[in-house]
N, C-alpha and C positions, 0 to 999 in steps of 0.2 A: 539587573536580571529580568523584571517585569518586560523592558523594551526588547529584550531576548527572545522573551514568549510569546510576545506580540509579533514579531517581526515573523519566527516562527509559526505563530498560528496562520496569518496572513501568508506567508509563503504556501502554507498546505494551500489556502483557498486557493489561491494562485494556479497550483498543479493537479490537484483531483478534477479528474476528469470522467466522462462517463465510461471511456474504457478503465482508467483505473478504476473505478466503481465496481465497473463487472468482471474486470479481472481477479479483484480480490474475492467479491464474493464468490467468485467458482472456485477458486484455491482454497478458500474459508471451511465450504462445502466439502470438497473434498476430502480436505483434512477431518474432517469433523469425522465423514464415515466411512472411511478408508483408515487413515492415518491413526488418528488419536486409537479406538479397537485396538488397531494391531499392534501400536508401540504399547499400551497395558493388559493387551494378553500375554504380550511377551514378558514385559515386566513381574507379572504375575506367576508366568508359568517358572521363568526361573529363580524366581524367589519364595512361591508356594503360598505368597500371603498378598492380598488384594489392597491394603493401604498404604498410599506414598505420601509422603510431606507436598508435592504437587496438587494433589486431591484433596487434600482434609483441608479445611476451615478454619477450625480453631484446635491446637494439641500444645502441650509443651515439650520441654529439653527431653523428659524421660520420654513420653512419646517417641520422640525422634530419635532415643537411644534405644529402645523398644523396637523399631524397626529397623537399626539396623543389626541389629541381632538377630531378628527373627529373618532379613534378608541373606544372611551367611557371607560366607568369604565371594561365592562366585554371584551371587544377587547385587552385594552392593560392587563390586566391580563391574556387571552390566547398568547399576545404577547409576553410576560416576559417567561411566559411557553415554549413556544417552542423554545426561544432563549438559554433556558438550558435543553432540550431532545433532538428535533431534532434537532437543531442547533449546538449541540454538533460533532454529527455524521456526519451531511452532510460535513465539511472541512475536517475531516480525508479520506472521500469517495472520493473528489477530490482531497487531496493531494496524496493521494496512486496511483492514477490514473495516472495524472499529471509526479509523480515523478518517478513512473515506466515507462512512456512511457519515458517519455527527457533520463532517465537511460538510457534505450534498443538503442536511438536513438544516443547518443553519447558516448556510449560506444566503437563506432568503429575508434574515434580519441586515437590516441597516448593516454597512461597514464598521460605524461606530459605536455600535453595541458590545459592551463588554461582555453579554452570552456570549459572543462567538468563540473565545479564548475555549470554552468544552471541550472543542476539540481535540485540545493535546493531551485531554484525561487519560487516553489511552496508552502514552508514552509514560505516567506514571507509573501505570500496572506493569507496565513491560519490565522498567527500573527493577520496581521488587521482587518480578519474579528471576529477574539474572540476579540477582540479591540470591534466592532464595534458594536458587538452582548452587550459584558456588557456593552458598553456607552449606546449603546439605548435603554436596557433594565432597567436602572438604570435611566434615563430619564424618561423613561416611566412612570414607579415602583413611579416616586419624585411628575411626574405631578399631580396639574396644580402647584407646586411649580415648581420654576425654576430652572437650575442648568448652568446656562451658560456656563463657561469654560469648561463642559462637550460637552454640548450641539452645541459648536460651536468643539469641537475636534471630536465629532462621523462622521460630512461627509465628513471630513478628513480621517479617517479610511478606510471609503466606498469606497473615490477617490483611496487611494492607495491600498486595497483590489482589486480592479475590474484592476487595473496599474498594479499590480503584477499578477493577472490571465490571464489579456491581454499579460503578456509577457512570460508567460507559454506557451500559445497558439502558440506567435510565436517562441517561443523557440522551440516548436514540429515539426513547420512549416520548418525551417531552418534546423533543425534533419534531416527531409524527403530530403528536397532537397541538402543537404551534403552527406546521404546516395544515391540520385541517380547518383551526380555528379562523388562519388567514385565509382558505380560501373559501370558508363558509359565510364571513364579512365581507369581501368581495364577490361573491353571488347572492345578496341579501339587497 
């Protein structure tokens, strides 16, 4: 498995390129202030209620059984909906992102630096949040029957969904300041 994720992280180096770089980032963008808005105005207007299992941090099973009751019959069926259209698209949007910039960002260590592996952090958050998308939509889909063992696994998903995106972030953050510290050493 390790030789898997090697072979894979190394392939990323391999293909991020600067147009992939800024192609994500303008898609990234977009999404951010077009996209995301409108798919939880929508969310919200026809459900009435402003919190989804994609959004929260940390809730449990009743949580998540808590909204989807407060979501109604026609909320969680546009909720099931967009957890298989746009919710399809938006983890690919930020793992392309994500895993282009930490690429570009630690590409400037050694080959054989085991930092470089960072890069695939963001293919883990992706993992949990399609986790987290078919538990809660398959929750959703069951209610008001129950499905507990599901239902207590989906904000599991969530926690380490948002863990693995938090550490993308600082995984970029660290990129930066590696890349300034190397070029602060090399102009000294």
């Amino acid at each position: 498995m390790a030789n898997g994720l090697k072979r894979l992280s190394n392939w990323c180096y391999r293909v991020v390129s600067t147009p992939v770089i800024a192609g994500s980032l303008a898609v990234f963008i977009l999404f951010m202030l077009f996209v995301l808005p409108k798919m939880a105005g929508r969310l919200s207007e026809i459900t009435g209620v402003n919190q989804s299992p994609d959004t929260s941090f940390i809730y449990s099973a009743a949580d998540l059984y808590a909204m989807a009751e407060a979501y109604g019959p026609e909320g969680r069926a546009y909720y099931i909906y967009q957890r298989f259209t746009f919710d399809l698209f938006w983890p690919l949007v930020y793992l392309l992102f994500f895993l282009a910039l930490i690429t570009l960002l630690y590409r400037q260590l050694p080959s054989t630096s085991s930092l470089r592996i960072v890069n695939l952090l963001p293919f883990a958050g992706v993992l949990f949040d399609l986790l987290e998308n078919s538990g809660a939509a398959y929750v959703m889909y069951r209610y008001p029957e129950q499905v507990p063992f599901l239902a207590a696994l989906v904000p599991v998903f969530t926690f380490f969904k948002w863990l693995f995106i938090g550490l993308s972030s600082l995984a970029i953050l660290a990129g930066v300041v590696i890349l300034l510290l190397k070029r602060i050493s090399t102009t000294s």
